[in-house]
N, C-alpha and C positions, 0 to 999 in steps of 0.2 A: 504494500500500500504506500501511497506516498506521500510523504510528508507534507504538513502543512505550508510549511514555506516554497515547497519543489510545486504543489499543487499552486499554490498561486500565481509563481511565477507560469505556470503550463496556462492559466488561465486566460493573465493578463495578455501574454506574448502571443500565444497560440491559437487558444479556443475563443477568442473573441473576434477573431480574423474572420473575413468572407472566405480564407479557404484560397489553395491554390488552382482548384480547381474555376475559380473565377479570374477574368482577363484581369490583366494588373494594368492599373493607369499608371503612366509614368509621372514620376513628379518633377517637375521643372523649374526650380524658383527663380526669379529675376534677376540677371546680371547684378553684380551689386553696386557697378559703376551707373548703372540708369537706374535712377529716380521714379520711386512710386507716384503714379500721380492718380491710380485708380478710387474711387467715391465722389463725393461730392463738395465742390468747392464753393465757397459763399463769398459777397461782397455788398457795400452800398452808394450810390453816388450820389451828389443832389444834382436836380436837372429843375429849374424856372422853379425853384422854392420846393421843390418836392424830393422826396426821400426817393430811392429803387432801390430792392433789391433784386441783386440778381443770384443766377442757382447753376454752375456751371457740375455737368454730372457727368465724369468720365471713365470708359472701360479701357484699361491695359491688357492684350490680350497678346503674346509672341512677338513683341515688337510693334502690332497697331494700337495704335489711336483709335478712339470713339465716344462719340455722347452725344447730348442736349445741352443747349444755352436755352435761358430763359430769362427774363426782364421783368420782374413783377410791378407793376407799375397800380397805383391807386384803383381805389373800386368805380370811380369815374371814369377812368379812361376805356378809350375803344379795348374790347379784347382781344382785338388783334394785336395789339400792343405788347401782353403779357402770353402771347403763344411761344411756344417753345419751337426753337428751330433747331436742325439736325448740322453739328459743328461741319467745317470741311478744310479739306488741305492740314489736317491733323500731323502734327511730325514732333515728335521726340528725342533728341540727341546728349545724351547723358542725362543731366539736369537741365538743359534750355529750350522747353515748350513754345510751341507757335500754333495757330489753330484760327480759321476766320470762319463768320458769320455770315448770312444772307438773310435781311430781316426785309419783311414787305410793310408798307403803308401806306394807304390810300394810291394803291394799287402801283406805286414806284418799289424799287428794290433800294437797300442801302447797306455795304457793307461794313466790315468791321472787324481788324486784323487782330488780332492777340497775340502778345510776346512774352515770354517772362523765364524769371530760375526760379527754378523750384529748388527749395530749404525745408527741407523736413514737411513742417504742416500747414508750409506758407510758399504763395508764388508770388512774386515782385517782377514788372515790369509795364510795358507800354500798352496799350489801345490807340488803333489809326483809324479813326471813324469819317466814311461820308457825312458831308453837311454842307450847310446852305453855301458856304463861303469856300467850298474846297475839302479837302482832307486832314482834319484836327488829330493833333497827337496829346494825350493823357497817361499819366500814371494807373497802373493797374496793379491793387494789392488784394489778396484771394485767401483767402483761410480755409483750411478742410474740414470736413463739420462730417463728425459720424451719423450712420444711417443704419436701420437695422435691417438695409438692403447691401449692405454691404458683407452680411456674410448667411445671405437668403438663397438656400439651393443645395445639390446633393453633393455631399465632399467627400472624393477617395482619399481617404490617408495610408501611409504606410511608415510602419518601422521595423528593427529589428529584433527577432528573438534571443533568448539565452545562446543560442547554440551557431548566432549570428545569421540565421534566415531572414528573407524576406519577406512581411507577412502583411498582408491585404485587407482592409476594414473602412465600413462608409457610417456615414450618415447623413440626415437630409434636415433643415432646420427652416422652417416659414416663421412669416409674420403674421398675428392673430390680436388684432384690438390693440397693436401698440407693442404687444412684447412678442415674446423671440418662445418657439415651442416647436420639440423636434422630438427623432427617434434614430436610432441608433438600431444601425442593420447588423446581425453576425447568425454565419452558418448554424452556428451549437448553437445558441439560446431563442434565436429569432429576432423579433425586434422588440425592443425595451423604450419608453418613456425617457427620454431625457429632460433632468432636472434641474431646476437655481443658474440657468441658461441667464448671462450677463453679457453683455456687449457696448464697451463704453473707450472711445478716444484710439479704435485700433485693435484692443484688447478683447479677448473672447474667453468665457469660462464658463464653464458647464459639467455638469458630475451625470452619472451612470451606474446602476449596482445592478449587477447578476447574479441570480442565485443558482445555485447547486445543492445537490444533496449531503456535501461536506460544506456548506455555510454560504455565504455570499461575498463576492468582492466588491469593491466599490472604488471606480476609477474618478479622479479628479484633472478635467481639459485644463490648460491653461496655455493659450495659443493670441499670434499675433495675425489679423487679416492682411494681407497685402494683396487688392485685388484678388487674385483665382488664384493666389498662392495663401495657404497656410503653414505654420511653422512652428511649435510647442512641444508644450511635455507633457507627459500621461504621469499619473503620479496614482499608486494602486495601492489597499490595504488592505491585507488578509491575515488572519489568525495573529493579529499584534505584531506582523513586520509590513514595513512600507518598504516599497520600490518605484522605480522612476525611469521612464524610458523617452527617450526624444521621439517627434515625428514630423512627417512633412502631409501635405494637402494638396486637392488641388480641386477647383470646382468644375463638375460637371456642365457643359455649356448647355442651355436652357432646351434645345431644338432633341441633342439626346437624351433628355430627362424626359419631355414630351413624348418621343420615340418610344420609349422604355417605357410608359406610361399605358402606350394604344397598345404595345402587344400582351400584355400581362389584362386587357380587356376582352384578345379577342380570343 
């Protein structure tokens, strides 16, 4: 029989895995010379006495660029105003972003260049905007503002076993009335409730307990979001010893979660 300590470790390591019998996503995490710029970035300007916010939301995905800009502009103004348009010419080089806009208005187009470095949880630089008199140049400062779509969807993770395997495990986490509520996939146990799910400034944490007929274990997440990469540690307690094993993530892009979705229907 096996010890209580060799059993937890089997549990943590091994029997909570999807199993190799499941494809393994590979994990990829981002250069660490390029700058995250994945979630959602905020700012405000005044324009003729009035406050804007704006809401710039951007995916890193392999090296592209992508999102929405949006201009929230007063409850009076036209709503064409505060419609959100689809960024373009997106390009990323280490830390120095560039990205322009196409915004319409009484049926003219006007665009709108963005430049900046990005510094941890801040982008600093210019806006060149069309306007009446020509092409205006502005300062542009952007702060990151956590979202709890920023780690909304199915995450393969993986790490290593005792014995230095490679071992394969998901889970999938939505948003319900404001917080964060998921479930945790594994071949032996099936899928479990995942609980005290936190998500605040980047930071993600979340616990899990499985039970067995020699007791239950109970893992504690404690991971960083970077875009479609995650990156943390499992931290497990069984029979009065802890252990701790590192992991990586990576999110499932929405079309094969979809996919995966309609076969398991039909």
């Amino acid at each position: 029989m096996l010890r209580n300590s060799t059993f937890a470790s089997v549990i943590v390591l091994c029997c909570i895995s999807y199993g190799h019998a499941q494809e393994a996503t590979e994990v990829k995490p981002s250069a660490a010379s390029v700058a995250d710029v994945n979630g959602t970035w905020k700012w405000e300007r005044e324009f003729n006495g009035n406050k804007i916010e704006f809401v710039l939301k951007l995916k890193q995905d392999q090296g592209k660029i992508s999102g929405s800009y949006q201009a929230i502009f007063g409850a009076d103004a036209p709503a064409e105003l505060s419609a959100a348009n689809e960024i373009k010419e997106a390009k990323l080089d280490g830390n120095q972003l560039s990205f322009a806009v196409v915004r319409q208005f009484n049926g003219n187009d006007f665009r709108i260049d963005y430049s900046g470095t990005v510094d941890g949880s801040t982008i600093k630089g210019t806006q060149t905007r069309d306007g009446r008199n020509g092409r205006t140049e502005s300062e542009w400062v952007a702060q990151k503002s956590s979202s709890l779509s920023d780690v909304v969807g199915k995450w393969n993770i993986s790490f290593e076993s005792i014995n230095g395997d490679k071992i394969n495990s998901a889970f999938t986490l939505s948003e319900d009335g404001g917080k964060l509520k998921g479930k945790y996939h594994s071949q032996f146990f099936g899928e479990n409730d995942i609980k005290n799910i936190e998500y605040k400034d980047g930071k993600l944490t979340f616990e899990v307990v499985f039970e067995n007929d020699q007791g239950s274990v109970a893992l504690k997440y404690n991971a960083e979001a970077k875009g479609e990469n995650l990156t943390g540690t499992i931290k497990s307690s069984f029979g009065g010893q802890d252990n701790e094993t590192k992991f990586e993530g990576k999110r499932e892009s929405e079309r094969k979660v979809e996919k995966a979705a309609e076969q398991e229907k039909e």
